[in-house]
VEXDREN-2710 file (C-alpha; in Angstrom, 1 decimal):
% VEXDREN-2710
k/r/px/py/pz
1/UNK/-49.5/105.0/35.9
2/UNK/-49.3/106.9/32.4
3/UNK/-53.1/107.5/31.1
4/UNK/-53.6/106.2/27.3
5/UNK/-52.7/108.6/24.6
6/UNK/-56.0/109.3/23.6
7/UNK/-56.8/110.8/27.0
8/UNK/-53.8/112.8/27.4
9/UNK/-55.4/114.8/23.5
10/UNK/-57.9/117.2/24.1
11/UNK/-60.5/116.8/21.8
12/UNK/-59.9/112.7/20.4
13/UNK/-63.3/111.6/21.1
14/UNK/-65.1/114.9/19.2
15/UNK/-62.4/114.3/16.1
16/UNK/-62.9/110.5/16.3
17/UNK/-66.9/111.1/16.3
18/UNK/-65.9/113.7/12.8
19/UNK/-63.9/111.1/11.2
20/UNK/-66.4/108.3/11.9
21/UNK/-69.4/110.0/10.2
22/UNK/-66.6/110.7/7.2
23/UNK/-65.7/107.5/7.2
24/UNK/-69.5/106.2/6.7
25/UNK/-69.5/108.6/3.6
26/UNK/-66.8/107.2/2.3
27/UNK/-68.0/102.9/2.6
28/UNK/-71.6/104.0/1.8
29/UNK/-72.5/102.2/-1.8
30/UNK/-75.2/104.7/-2.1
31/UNK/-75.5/108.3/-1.6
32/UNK/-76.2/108.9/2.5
33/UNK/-78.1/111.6/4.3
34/UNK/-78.3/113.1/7.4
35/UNK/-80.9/110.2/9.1
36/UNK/-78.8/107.3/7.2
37/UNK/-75.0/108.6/9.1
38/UNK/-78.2/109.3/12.1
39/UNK/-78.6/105.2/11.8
40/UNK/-75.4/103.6/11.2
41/UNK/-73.2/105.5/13.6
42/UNK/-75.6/105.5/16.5
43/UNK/-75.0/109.3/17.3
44/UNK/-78.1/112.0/18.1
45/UNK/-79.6/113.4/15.0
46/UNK/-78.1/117.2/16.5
47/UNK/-74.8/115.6/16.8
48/UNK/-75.0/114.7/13.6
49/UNK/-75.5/118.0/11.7
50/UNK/-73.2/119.9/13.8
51/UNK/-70.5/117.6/12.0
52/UNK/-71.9/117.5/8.7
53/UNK/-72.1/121.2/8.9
54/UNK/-68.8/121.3/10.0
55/UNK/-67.4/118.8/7.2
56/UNK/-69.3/121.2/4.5
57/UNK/-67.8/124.2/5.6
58/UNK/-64.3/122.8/5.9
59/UNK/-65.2/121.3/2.0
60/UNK/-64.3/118.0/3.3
61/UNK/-68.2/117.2/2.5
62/UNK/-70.4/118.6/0.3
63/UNK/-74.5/118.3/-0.1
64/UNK/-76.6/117.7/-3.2
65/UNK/-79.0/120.1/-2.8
66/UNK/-81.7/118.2/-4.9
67/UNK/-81.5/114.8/-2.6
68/UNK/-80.2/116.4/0.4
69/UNK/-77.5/113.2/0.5
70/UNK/-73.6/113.9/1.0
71/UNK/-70.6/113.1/-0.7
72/UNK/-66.8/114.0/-0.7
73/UNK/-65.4/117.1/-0.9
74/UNK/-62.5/118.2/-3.1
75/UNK/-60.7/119.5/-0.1
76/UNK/-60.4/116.0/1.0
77/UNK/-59.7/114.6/-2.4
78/UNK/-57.0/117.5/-3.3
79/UNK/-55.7/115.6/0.8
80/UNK/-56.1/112.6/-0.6
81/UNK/-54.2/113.1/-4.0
82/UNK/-51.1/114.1/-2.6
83/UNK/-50.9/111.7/0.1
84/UNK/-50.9/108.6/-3.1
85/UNK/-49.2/111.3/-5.3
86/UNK/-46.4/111.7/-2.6
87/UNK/-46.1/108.3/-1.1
88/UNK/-42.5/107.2/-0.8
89/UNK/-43.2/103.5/-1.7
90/UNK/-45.9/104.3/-4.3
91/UNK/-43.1/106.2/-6.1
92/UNK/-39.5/103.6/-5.3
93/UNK/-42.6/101.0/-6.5
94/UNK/-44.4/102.8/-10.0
95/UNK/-42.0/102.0/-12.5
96/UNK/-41.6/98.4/-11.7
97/UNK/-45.3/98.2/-11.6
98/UNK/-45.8/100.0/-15.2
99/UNK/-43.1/97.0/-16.4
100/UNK/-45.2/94.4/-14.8
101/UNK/-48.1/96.1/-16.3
102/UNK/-47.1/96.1/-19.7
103/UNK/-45.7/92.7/-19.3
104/UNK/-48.9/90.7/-18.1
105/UNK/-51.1/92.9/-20.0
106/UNK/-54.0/92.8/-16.6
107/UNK/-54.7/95.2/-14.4
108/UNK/-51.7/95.3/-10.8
109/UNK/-52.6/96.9/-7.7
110/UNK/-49.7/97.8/-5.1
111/UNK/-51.3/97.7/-1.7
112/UNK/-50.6/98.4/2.5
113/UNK/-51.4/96.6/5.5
114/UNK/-54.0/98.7/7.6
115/UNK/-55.5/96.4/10.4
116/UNK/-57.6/93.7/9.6
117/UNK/-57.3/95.1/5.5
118/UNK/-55.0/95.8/2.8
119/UNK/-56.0/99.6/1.1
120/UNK/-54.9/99.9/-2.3
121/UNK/-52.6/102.6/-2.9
122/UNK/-51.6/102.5/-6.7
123/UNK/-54.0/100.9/-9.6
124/UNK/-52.3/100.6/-13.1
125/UNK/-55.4/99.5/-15.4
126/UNK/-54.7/96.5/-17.9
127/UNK/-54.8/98.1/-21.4
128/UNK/-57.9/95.5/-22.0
129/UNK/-61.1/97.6/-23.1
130/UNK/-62.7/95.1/-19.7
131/UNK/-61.8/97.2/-16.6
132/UNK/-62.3/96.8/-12.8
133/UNK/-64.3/98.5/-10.4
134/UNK/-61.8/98.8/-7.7
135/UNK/-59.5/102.4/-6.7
136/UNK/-56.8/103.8/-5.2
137/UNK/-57.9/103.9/-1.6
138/UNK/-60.2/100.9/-1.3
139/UNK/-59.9/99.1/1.6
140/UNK/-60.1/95.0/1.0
141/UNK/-60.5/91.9/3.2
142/UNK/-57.1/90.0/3.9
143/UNK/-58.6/86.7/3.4
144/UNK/-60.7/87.2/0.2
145/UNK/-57.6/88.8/-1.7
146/UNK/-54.4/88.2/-3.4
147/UNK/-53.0/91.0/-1.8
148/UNK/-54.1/90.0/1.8
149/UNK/-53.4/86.7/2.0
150/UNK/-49.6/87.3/0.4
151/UNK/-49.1/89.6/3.1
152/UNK/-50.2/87.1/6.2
153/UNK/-48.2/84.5/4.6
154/UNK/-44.7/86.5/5.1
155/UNK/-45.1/86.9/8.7
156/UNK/-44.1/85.2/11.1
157/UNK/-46.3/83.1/13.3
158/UNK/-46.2/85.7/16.5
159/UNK/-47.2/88.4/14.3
160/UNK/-50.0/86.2/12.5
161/UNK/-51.6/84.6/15.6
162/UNK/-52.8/87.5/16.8
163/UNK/-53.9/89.0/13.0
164/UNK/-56.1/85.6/12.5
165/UNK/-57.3/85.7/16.2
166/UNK/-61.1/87.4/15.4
167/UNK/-60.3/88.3/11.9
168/UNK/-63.4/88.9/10.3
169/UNK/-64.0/87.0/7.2
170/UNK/-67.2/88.0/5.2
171/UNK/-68.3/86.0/2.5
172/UNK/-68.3/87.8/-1.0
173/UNK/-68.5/85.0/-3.5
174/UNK/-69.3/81.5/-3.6
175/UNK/-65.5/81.1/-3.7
176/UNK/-64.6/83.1/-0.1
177/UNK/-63.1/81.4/2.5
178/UNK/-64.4/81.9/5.0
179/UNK/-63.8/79.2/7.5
180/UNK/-60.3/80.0/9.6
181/UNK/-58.9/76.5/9.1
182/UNK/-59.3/76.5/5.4
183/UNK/-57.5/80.1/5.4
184/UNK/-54.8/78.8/8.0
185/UNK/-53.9/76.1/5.2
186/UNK/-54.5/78.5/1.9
187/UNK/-51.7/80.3/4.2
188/UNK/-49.4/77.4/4.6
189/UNK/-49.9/76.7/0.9
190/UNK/-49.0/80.4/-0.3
191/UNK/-45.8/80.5/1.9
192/UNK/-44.7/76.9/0.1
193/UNK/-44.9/78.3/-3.4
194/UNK/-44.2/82.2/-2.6
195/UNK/-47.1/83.4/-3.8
196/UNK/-51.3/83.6/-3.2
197/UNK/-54.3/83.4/-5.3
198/UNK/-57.5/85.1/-5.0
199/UNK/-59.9/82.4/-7.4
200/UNK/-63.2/84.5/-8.0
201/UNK/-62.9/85.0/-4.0
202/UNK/-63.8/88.6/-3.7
203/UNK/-64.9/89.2/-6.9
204/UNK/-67.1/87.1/-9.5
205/UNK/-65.3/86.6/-13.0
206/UNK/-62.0/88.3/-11.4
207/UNK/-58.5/86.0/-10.5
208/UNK/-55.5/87.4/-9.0
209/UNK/-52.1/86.6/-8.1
210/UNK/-49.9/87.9/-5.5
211/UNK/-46.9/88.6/-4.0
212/UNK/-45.2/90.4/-1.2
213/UNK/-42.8/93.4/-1.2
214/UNK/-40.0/93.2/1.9
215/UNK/-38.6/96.0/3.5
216/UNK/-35.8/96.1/6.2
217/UNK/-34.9/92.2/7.6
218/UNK/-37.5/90.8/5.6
219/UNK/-40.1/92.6/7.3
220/UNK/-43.4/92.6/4.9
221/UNK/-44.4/96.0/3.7
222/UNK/-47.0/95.8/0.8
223/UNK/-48.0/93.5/-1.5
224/UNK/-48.9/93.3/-5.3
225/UNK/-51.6/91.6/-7.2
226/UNK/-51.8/90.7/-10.8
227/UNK/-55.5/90.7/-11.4
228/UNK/-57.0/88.7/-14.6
229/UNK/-60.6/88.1/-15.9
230/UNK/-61.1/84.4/-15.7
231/UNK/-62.5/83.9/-19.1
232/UNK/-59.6/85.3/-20.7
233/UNK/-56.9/84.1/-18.4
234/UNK/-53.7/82.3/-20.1
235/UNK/-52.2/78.4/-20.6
236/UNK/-49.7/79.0/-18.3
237/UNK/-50.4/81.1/-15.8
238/UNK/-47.5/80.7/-13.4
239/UNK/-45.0/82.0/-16.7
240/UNK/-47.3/84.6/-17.9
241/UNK/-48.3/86.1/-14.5
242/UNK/-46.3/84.9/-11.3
243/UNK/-43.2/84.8/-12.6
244/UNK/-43.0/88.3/-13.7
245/UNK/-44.6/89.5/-10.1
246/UNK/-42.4/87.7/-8.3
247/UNK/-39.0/89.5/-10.3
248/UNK/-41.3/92.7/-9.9
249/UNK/-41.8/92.1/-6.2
250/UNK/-38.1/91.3/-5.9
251/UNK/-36.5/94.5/-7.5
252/UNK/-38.7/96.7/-5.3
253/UNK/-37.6/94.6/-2.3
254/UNK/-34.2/95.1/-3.0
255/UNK/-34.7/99.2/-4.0
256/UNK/-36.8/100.0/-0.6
257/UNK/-34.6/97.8/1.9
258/UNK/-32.0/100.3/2.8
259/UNK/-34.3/102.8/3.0
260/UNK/-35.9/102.6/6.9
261/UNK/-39.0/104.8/6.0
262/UNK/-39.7/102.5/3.4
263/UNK/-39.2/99.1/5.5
264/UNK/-41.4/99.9/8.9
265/UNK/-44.1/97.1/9.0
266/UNK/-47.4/99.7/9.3
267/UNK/-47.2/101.9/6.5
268/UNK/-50.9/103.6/7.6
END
């Protein structure tokens, strides 16, 4: 019998242990020292500095010496900004995105599946002096966002049995679903109409719209969000908002689907 992958690599479990505690930097909401990464990933306090020191040195981390906490090198962001820079969809997808942009007036966010999440690879801010705290690279829940839930509602019931089966579903606002029936109908409901809402699910004061891109045999790829402050949100949403995401959404579908690097399924 063939042993798994990761125990044919030398070395997996010590780079999986060097990506975990980078990882943790990464999610933390506040700055993180040595005895928080000590805590949260359950590694030895020496095990720990050997791969923060490592991380430093390679300039994928770097200390504040004052507070002693840790934060992201620019060796990793310089990584980071050519990967979105270079990204083959990000770029057949930008200036349909800058149209829908300029068309809606909000702020549109182009995201990949990734798991159990959708990360955010392209963020083109609404011209609005109100602006949104999310980034290129944030990782989001599939059921609390536009993006997500657009994406589970193009496939196909053999690939989204097993997605749903355990998906976690964390309660952000008042307004998350977070009971699997309710999201099993929300997903019957977005694949009637063609396109998902996210209604001050994920974040308070914030509603979005979405849609999904299609690569090769209708296989979903990515999927776009339209994201609108609710106060200001207009009459007719469904003109103003969905029906330009759904021709953006389209032309993108139609410029990636001969491509085959474009169309596989996992883009991360």
């Amino acid at each position: 019998m063939v042993a798994p992958v990761q125990a044919q690599v030398a070395g997996t479990a010590s780079f999986s242990k060097f990506m975990h505690v980078l990882q943790l930097v990464a999610d933390a909401e506040e700055p993180v020292n040595v005895g928080a990464l000590m805590r949260a990933s359950g590694y030895p306090r020496p095990t720990v500095h050997r791969i923060v020191a490592a991380l430093i040195a390679e300039r994928l981390l770097v200390e504040n010496p004052q507070g002693a906490t840790l934060a992201l090198g620019p060796r990793l962001i310089q990584l980071a900004s050519r990967s979105w820079g270079r990204s083959e969809l990000r770029l057949a997808a930008v200036d349909e995105l800058k149209r829908l942009r300029d068309l809606t007036g909000e702020t549109v966010h182009l995201a990949v599946p990734n798991g159990t999440n959708m990360v955010y690879i392209e963020k083109l801010e609404s011209p609005s002096a109100v602006r949104m705290t999310s980034r290129i690279g944030t990782s989001v829940s599939l059921h609390a966002t536009a993006v997500g839930k657009a994406y589970m509602a193009a496939l196909d019931d053999d690939a989204l049995k097993p997605l749903l089966k355990g998906l976690p579903m964390p309660r952000y606002t008042a307004n998350t679903t977070a009971d699997i029936g309710a999201l099993r109908e929300e997903i019957a409901q977005t694949r009637a109409r063609g396109w998902s809402v996210d209604n001050e699910e994920n974040e308070p004061g914030i509603f979005c719209f979405g849609a999904v891109i299609r690569g090769h045999a209708g296989t979903p790829v990515a999927a776009i969000s339209v994201s609108t402050l609710v106060f200001r949100q207009k009459e007719d949403p469904e003109q103003a908002y969905v029906a330009p995401l759904l021709a953006c959404c389209r032309a993108i579908s139609e410029r990636i689907a001969q491509t085959p690097a474009l169309s596989m399924a996992d883009i991360l």
